[in-house]
N, C-alpha and C positions, 0 to 999 in steps of 0.2 A: 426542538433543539436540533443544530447541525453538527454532524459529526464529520471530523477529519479525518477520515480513514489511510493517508499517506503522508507525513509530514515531517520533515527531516530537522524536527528541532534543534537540535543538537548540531547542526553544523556551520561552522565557523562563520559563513556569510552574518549569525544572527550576535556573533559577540559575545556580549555581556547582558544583550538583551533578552534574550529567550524567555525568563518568566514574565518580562513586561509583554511582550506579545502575545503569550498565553492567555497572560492578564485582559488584554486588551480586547482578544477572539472570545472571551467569557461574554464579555461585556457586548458585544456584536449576537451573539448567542450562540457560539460555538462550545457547545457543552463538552466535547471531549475530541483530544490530538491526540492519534494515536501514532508515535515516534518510532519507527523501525532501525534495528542499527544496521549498519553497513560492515563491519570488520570485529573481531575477536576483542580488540583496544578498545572499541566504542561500546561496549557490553554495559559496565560500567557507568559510563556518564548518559546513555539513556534511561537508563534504571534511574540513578539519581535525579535527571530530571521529570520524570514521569512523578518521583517522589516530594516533591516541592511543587508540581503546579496541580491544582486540585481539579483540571480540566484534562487530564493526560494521562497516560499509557504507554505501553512501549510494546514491543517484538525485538525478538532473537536470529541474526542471521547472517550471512555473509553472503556481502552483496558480489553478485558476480565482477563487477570493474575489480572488487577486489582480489578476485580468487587468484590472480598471479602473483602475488604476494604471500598468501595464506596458507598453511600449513596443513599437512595430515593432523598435527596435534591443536590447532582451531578447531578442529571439528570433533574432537574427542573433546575438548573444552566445552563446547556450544553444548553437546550431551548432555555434558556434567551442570553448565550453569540451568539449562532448560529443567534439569528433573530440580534443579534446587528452587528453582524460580517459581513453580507450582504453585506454594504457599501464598507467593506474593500476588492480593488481586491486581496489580495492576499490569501485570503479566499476561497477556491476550492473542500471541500469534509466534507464528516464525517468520520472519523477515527482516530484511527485503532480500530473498533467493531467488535465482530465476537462470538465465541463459541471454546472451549480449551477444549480439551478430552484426553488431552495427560499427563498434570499435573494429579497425582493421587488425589490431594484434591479438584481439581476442581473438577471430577468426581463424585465426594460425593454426594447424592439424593441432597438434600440440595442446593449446589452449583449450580449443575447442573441447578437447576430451576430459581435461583437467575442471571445467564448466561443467561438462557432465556429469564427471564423477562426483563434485561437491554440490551439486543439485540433486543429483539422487541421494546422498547422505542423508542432504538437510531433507528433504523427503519422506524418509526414511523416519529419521528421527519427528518432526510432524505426526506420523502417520503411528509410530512407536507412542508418544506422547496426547493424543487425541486432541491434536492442534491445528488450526486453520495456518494456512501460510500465503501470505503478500509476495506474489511472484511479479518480478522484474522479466519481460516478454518483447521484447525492441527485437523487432525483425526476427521472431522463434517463436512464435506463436504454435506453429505446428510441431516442432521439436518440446517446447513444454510440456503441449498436449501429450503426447506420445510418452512422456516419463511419467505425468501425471494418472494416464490412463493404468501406466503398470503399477505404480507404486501406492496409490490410492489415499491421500493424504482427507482429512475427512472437510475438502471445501477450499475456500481462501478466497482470496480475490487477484485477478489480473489488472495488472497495476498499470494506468497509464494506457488503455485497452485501444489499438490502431490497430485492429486486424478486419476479415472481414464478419459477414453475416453469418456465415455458415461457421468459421472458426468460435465467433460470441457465442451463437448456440450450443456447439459441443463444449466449452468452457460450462454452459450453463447445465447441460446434462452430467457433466461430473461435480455438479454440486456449488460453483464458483459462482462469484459475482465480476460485474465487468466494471473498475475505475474508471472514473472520468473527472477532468479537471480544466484546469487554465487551457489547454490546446482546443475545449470545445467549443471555447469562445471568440475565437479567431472565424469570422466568415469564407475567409479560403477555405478552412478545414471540412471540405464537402461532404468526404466519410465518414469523419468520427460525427458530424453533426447530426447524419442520418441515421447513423449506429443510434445518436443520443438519444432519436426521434421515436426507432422502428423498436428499438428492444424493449421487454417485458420492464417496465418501469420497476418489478419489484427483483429485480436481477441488475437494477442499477446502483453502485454506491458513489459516494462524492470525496475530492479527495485536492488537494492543493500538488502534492510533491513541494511543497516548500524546502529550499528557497529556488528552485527550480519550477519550470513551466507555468510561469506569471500570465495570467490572465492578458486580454489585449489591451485594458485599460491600466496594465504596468509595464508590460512589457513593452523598452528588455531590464527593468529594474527587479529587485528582489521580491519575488514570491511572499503571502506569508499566509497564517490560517486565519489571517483575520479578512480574506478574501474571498471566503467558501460562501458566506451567504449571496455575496452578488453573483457569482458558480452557478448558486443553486437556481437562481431567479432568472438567469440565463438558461438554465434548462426547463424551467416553466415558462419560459415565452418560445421554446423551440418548440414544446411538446402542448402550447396552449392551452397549458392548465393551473389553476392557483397555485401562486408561492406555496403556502401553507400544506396542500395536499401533498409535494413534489417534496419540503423540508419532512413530511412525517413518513413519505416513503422509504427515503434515501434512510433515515435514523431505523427504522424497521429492516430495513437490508441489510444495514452495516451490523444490528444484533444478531441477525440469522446467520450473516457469517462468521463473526467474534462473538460469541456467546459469552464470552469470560467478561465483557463489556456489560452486559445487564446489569448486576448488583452496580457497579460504578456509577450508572446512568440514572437509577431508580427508578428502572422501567419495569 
C-alpha cells in the first residue's frame, strides 16, 4: 500500500471531486490520504472529508501563509478542537504548521515573529497532546529546527524536504521523517534527487502536496494522490531498487511517524 502523507484534499482546485479522486487513488493503491488543514475554517471540512472517504485522515493546523490572517483565539480553538479530536481515529497529526521565508510579506520583521509565535504554540500544543506534526519548512529549515529542538514535539515529518544533507540528518535526529514528492521527479532537481538517493531510505516518506508540486509528467497541471505510485517508482529507479521494497518502506515510515495511522491501515 502507498500512503500519502501530504495531500491537500480539501482544496478548491478539486471541486466537487474530491471523493472521486480518493476513489480513484484506492483503486491505483493508495491505501490512505492523509489531509492537513491549513486555517481554523478549514478544520471542519477536513474532518468531514477524511470522514466520507475510507482511504483518508486529516491533521489539525494553521498553515503559516495563513498566520496573517489568524488569530490569538485560532489557536485557543486549534487546543480545544485537538483535545476533542482524540477520540476520532482518523485524527493523526498537527498540520500543515511550519515557518515561510520565501513569501516576501511573510518575511516582514513583524510577520516573521507573528510565524514564530504560532509555530511554537502549535508546537506546543503537538508536544502537550503527544502528536506528530507535518511542518511547512520553505527556506527555514534551520529556524524550524531550532524551535523544534526546544519544544520537542514527539516526531513529524518535514514537508516538502529541499534542504541540505547535514540539515535532513538533524531533522532525522529529532525523530522526523524527510517528504518527498512531485519536485523529485523533475531531472534539474539535482539536490532533492540526491537527498532521495543518499538518505536512510527508512527516514523517507512519500507525499503529493496535492493539488500542488505535480509530478513532471503533469506539470504545470493539477497535482493529485492518485500520482504517488509513479512518485514512488520514481524513487525506486533513483535508488535502484524494486518498486515493491521502496512502496513497503515508504508505508513502514509514514507509520513510525503517524502512529495513529496503524489501526486505519490494518497493519
Amino acid at each position: 500500500m502507498w500512503i500519502d502523507t501530504h495531500c491537500h484534499l480539501d482544496a478548491h482546485e478539486f471541486g466537487a471531486e474530491s471523493l472521486d479522486v480518493a476513489r480513484r487513488s484506492a483503486a491505483l493503491g493508495v491505501g490512505m490520504i492523509v489531509i492537513p488543514a491549513v486555517e481554523a475554517a478549514a478544520f471542519d471540512g477536513v474532518r468531514d472529508l477524511a470522514a466520507q472517504a475510507p482511504n483518508a485522515s486529516y491533521a489539525l493546523g494553521i498553515h503559516p501563509i495563513f498566520v496573517p490572517r489568524a488569530t490569538d483565539a485560532d489557536l485557543e480553538f486549534l487546543r480545544e478542537r485537538v483535545e476533542a479530536s482524540l477520540s476520532d481515529p482518523r485524527f493523526v497529526a498537527i498540520g500543515e504548521i511550519g515557518l515561510d521565508y520565501f513569501i516576501p510579506m511573510l518575511c516582514e520583521p513583524d510577520m516573521r515573529a507573528k510565524q514564530e509565535r504560532f509555530f511554537r504554540e502549535q508546537l506546543r500544543i503537538a508536544r502537550d497532546f503527544g502528536l506528530p506534526v507535518l511542518t511547512h519548512v520553505r527556506r527555514s529549515q534551520d529556524q524550524v529546527l531550532k524551535h523544534v529542538r526546544q519544544i520537542r514535539p514527539p516526531g513529524g515529518i518535514a514537508h516538502a524536504f529541499n534542504g541540505s544533507f547535514q540539515q535532513a540528518q538533524n531533522f532525522i535526529d529529532l525523530g522526523f521523517h524527510l517528504g518527498f514528492g512531485g519536485a523529485m521527479t523533475f531531472t534539474r532537481a539535482l539536490q532533492i534527487r540526491r537527498l532521495a538517493v543518499d538518505l536512510p531510505l527508512e527516514s523517507i516518506v512519500l507525499e503529493t502536496d496535492a493539488p500542488d508540486i505535480a509530478p513532471a509528467w503533469v506539470h504545470p497541471g493539477r497535482n493529485s494522490p492518485e500520482q504517488l505510485p509513479q512518485i514512488g517508482r520514481t524513487l525506486a529507479e533513483l535508488r535502484g531498487m524494486p518498486e515493491d521494497a521502496v512502496r513497503a518502506a515508504s508505508f513502514r515510515a509514514a507509520l513510525a511517524c503517524m502512529p495513529r495511522l496503524v489501526p486505519l491501515v490494518g497493519a
